[in-house]
N, C-alpha and C positions, 0 to 999 in steps of 0.2 A: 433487436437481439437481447440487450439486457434490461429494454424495460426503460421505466422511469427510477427504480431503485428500491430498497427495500424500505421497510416501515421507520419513518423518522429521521432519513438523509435529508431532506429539503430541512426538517430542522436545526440538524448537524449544519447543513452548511451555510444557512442563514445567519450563523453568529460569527460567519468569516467574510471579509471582502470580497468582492467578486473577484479580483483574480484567483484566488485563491479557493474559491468556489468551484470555478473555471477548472482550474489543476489538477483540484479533486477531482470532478466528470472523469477529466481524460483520463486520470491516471488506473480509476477505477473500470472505463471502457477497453486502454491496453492489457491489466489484469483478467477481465473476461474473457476478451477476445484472443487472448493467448491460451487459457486457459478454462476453457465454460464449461469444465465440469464444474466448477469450484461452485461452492454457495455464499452467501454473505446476510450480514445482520449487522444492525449500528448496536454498537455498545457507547450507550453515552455517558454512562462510570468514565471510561476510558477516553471520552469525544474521539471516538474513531469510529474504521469500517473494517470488519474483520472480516476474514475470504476461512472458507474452510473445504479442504479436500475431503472426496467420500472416503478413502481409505487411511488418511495420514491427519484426520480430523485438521486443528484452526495450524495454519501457515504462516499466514500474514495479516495485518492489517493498515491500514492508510488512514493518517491523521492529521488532518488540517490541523495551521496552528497561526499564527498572528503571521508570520512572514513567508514563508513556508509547509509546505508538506512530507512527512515522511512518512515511507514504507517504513513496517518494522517486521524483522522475520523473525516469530517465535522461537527458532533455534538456531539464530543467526552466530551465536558464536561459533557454531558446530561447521558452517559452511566455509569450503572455498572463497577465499575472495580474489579469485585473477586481478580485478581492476584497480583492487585497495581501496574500494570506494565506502567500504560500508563502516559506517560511525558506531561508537559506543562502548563501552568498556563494561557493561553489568557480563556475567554468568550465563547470561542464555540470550538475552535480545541484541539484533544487529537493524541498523536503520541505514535506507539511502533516504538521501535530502533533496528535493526537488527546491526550486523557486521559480517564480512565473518568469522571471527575464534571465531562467540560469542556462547552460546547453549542456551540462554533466551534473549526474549520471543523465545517461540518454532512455529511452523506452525502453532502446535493443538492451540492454545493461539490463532495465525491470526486469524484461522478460526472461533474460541468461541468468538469473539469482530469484526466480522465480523456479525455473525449473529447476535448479538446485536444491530449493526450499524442499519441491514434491518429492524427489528423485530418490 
């Protein structure tokens, strides 16, 4: 369904552990698979994976990091957050925080602040 990835992710995630390689996959196959309109591209300015909607352009993107991974939603301040989960204090970006042995945020959380992102 989604491929091996777009141009430059096996680089992206070559500079991270394998769990955290790991993380990234899934985290990026629940983003698709909730959502396959979306398109994607590595920005490695930023060592992420940015998703973009045909109609609502870039949403989000997923970025590995030493310990962890976070989603970050380009107008995350502007969203709902039913669960309180989403980190961050700038003016526009909200992030959930994944870690390979953590159980919150869950997928179903990605995907419920995923489609808040589009909506």
């Amino acid at each position: 369904m989604t491929g091996d990835g777009p141009e430059g992710l096996e680089e992206l995630l070559d500079e991270h552990c394998a769990s955290i390689g790991a993380l990234t996959r899934h985290l990026r196959e629940v983003i698709l698979s909730a959502r396959p309109e979306l398109t994607e591209r590595v920005y490695r300015g930023w060592n992420g994976l940015g998703f973009h909607h045909p109609s609502r352009g870039y949403i989000a993107a997923v970025f590995p990091r030493a310990d962890s991974v976070a989603v970050g939603f380009e107008h995350g301040a502007d969203l709902p957050d039913p669960h309180g989960l989403l980190e961050g204090t700038g003016k526009r970006v909200r992030y959930l925080r994944f870690k390979p042995d953590d159980s919150a945020p869950t997928h179903e959380h990605l995907i419920e602040y995923l489609d808040l992102a589009v909506a």
